[in-house]
N, C-alpha and C positions, 0 to 999 in steps of 0.2 A: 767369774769376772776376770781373774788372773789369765785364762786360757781366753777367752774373747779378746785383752788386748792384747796379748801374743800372738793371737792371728792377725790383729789388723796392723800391727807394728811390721809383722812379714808381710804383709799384702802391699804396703804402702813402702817400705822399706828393698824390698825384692821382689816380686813380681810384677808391680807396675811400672818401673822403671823396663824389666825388661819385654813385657808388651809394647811401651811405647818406643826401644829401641828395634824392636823387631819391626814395625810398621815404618821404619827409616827404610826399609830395603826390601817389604814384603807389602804392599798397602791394602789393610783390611778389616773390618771393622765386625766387632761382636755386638750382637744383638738379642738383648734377655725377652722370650715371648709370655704370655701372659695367658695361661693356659684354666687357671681355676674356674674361671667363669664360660659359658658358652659361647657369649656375646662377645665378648676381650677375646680370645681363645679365634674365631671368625673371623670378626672386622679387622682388629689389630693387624693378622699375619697375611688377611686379602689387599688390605690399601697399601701394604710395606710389596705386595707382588704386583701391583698394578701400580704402584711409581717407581717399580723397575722395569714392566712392560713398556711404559712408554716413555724411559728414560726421561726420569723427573729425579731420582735421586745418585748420585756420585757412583762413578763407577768403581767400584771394590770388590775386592774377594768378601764376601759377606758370610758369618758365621751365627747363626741362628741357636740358641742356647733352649730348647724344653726340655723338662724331668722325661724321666722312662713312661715309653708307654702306657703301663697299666699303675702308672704311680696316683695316688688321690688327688693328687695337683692338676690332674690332665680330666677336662670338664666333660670330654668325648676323645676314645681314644683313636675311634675309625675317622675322626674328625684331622685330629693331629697326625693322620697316616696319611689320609688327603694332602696335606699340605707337604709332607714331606716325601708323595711320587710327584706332585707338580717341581717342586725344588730341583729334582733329582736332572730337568728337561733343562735347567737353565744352569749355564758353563759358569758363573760368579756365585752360587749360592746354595750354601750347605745348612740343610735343619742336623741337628747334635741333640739325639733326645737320651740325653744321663742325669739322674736326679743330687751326682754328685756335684755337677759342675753349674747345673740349674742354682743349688741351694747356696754355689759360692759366689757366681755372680751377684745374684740376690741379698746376699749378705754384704756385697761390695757395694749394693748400688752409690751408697753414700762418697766412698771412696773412690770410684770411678765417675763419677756424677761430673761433666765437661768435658772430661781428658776424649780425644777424638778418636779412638779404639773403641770408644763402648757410647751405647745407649741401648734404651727400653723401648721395647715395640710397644708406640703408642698411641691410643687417637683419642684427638679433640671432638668427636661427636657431629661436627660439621664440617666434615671432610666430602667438597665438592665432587672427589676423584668417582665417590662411587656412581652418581649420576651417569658415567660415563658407560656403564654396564657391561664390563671388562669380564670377560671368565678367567679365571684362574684355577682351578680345581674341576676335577671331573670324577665321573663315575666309570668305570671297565665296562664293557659287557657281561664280563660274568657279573658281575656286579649290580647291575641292572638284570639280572635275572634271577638276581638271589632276591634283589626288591620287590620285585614283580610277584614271584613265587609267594611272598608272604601278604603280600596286596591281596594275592587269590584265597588266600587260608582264610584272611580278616572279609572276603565277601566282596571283595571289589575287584572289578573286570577293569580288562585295556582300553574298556568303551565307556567306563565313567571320570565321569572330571566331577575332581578333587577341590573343594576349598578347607583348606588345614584352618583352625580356629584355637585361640588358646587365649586365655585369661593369667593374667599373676595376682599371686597374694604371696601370704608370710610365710609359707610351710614351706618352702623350697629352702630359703637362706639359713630358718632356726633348725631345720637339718642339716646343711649345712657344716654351720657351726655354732650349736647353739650354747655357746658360750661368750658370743656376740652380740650387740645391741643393736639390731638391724632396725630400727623402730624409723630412722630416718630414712628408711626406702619406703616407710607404708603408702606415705600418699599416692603413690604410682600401683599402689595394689588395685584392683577391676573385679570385678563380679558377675560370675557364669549366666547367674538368675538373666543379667541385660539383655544378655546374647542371646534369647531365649526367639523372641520375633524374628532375630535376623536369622537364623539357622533356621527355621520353619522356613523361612522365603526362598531361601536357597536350595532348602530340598524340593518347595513347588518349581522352583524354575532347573528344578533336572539335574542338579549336586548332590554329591556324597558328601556329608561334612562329618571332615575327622577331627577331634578334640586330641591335639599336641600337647607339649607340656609336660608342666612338674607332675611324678605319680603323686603325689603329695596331697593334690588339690580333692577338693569336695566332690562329688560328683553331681552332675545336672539330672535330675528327674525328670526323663525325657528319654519317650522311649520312640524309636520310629528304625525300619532298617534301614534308612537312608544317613543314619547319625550315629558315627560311631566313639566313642570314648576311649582312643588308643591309648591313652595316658594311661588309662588305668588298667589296661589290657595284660594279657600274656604275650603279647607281642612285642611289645614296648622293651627296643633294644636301642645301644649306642647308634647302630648304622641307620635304624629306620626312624630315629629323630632327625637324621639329615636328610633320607631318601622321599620321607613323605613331605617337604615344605620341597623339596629335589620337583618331586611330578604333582605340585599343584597349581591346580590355575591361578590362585593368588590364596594370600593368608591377611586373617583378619586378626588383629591382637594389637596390645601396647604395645609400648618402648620393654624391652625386656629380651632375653637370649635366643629366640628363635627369628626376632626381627632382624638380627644379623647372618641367619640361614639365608633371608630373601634376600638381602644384599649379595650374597654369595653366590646364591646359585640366582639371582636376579628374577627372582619371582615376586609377581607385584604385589604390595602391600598393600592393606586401608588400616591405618594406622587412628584406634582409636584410644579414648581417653589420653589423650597426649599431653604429659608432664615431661618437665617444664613450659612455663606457658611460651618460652623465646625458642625453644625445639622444632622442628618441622622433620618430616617424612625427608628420608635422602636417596632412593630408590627413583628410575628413569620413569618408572609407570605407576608410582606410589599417591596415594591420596592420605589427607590424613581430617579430623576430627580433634579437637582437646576438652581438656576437664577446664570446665570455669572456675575461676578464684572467687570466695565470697570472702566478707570480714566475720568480724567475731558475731555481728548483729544478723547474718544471712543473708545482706546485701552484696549484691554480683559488682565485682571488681573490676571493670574494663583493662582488654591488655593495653590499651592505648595512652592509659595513664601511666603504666611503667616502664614499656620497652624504650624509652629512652634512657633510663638509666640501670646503668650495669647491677648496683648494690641489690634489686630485687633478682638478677639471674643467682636464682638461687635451686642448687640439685642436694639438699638440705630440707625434707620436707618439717622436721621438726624447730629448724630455724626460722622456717620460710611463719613457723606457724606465731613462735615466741616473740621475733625479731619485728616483723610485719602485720603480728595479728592477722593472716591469711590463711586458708585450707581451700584445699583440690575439692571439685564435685564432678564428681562419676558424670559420666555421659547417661544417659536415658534408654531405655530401651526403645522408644522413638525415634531419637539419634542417630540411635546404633544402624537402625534398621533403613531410613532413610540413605543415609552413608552407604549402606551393604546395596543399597537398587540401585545408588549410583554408582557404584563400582562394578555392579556385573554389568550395567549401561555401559561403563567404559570400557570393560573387557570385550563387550561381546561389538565395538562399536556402532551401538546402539544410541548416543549421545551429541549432543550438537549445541551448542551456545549460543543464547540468541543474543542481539547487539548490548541488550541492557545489562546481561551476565558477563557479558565480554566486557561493561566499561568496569563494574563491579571490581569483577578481579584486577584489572587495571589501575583502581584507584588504592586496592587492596597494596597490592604492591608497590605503588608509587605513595602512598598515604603514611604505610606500617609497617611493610617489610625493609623498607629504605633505613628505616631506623633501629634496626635490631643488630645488637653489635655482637652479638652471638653467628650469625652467617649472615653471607651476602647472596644467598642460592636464592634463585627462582625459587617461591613455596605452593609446593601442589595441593591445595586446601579443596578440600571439599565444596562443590560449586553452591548445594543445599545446604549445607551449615554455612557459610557464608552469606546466602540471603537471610537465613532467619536469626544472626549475629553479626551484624555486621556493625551494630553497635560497640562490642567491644572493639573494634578495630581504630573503624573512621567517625 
């Protein structure tokens, strides 16, 4: 206790004073990244390089703060390697990956919290920028040969297309750290069983589908060569959780850490079970699907009765459940599957809207997304879950 406020009495006493005098005659700003998670770890440090792309954020010598590479903090560390040769290309900005200087920022947040030297690389979740489908990160050649090379080990040629698939539950976080109450992230948990119809479709229409993901998860009983289970694989390495959502035609999964791969490497998504219900897909080619709200009695809760008011935007499922009497229901394996036909429709521009789908979405947006104080992005909703729901909406 003695030695904590001895550091913060130096921190706040000596060192802040002289970061902020040094930035008198040096202008430059430290930036703590957020490396534990995959998803934070992705988006966080692509949208902070794509509002420096296109000069949206102050121009500064800019100091990027992660632990060491192979520290437990770093959620992929070929991930954070990525990020820091793209850095290496741009004259204002330096990644610092030391777990000493990570763990003291961190410790300061409080401390430094306004002062204009420092902030936390961070996203609100409806950050328009990514729409805009900016690369920032890349792969080498050798690099893409070492991918390829284990693509052919696992059974798959340069002549199959790829849709990567993943599902979340609990086993990821209570490994994690389970010493943690993660219970408020379950309602955004999903179930492999769903996914059972749509990965059957996509193998008849000519797809390898790779199961991404926590090695953690259940395995799907489901045997075919066109479906593979890399998650649970020998294969299953830091670089080829980024390389395989890297060379797929599109990924189908929740809100969860690999949905920030497709933002990344901009590979399109169909974003199902989607929790919260005021959330939307933010990818240029993304579609997305959600979990309906019922009450305590099993009655479906329309979202149109709540997006006007902020107090239900709640990313709280065990609050969402106490406070409103509400829980998430799983999408369907009907859903799912419908969603999946029309997204290889859409990939493969096999898709067309006819004038009455076109007012549909029109009214969608002008009716319900006008009033969602969560973002203001165009929402790319699924055209089929939208006809056969469009009660919750309008």
């Amino acid at each position: 206790m003695i030695v904590g406020s001895l550091a913060k009495t130096i921190i706040v006493r000596v060192i802040s004073p002289i970061l902020v005098l040094v930035r008198k005659i040096y202008k430059y700003k430290i930036c703590l990244m957020q490396t534990d998670r995959l998803g934070h770890l992705a988006l966080n440090t692509h949208l902070f390089f794509i509002r420096h792309k296109k000069d949206l954020i102050e121009n500064l010598n800019y100091y990027l703060i992660a632990p060491s590479i192979n520290s437990s903090n770093v959620a992929n560390k070929d991930l954070l390697l990525l990020h820091i040769e793209y850095s290496k290309k741009l004259h204002n900005v330096r990644i610092i990956s030391s777990s000493a200087l990570h763990f003291f920022f961190h410790y300061s947040i409080a401390l430094f919290s306004g002062k204009d030297f420092f902030s936390c690389l961070e996203l609100k979740s409806n950050e328009s920028e990514f729409s805009l489908a900016e690369q920032t990160v890349s792969f080498t050649q050798k690099q893409k040969s070492i991918g390829n090379e284990t693509l052919l080990q696992m059974g798959i040629t340069k002549n199959d297309k790829l849709v990567s698939i993943y599902t979340r539950d609990s086993a990821f976080l209570e490994n994690l750290d389970n010493q943690k109450d993660w219970s408020y992230h379950n309602y955004r948990d999903t179930n492999i069983n769903a996914y059972l119809k749509a990965i059957k479709y996509l193998i008849q229409e000519g797809y390898t589908v790779v199961r991404i993901g926590s090695e953690y998860s259940k395995s799907l009983e489901f045997i075919n060569d066109k479906y593979i289970e890399y998650n649970l694989s020998e294969y299953k390495s830091s670089f080829m959780d980024l390389y395989l959502p890297y060379v797929s035609s599109f990924i189908i999964g929740c809100k969860s850490g690999p949905e920030g791969l497709a933002l990344l490497f901009n590979t399109p998504m169909l974003i199902t079970d989607l929790t919260a219900f005021m959330e939307i897909a933010l990818g240029k080619n993304d579609l997305f699907i959600q979990k309906k709200l019922v009450d305590l009695k099993g009655n479906i809760v329309p979202f149109k009765e709540l997006i006007s008011d902020e107090k239900y935007y709640e990313h709280d499922g065990n609050k969402m459940k106490s406070l409103y009497k509400m829980t998430y229901l799983n999408n369907t394996e009907d859903e799912i599957l419908d969603a999946t036909i029309e997204m290889h429709n859409k990939m493969t521009d096999n898709i067309s809207l006819g004038l009455t789908q076109i007012d549909l979405l029109n009214r969608y947006h002008d009716e319900f997304c006008n009033k969602n104080k969560w973002t203001s992005m165009p929402a790319p909703i699924s055209i089929s879950w939208l006809e056969k729901n469009y009660d919750l909406y309008l």
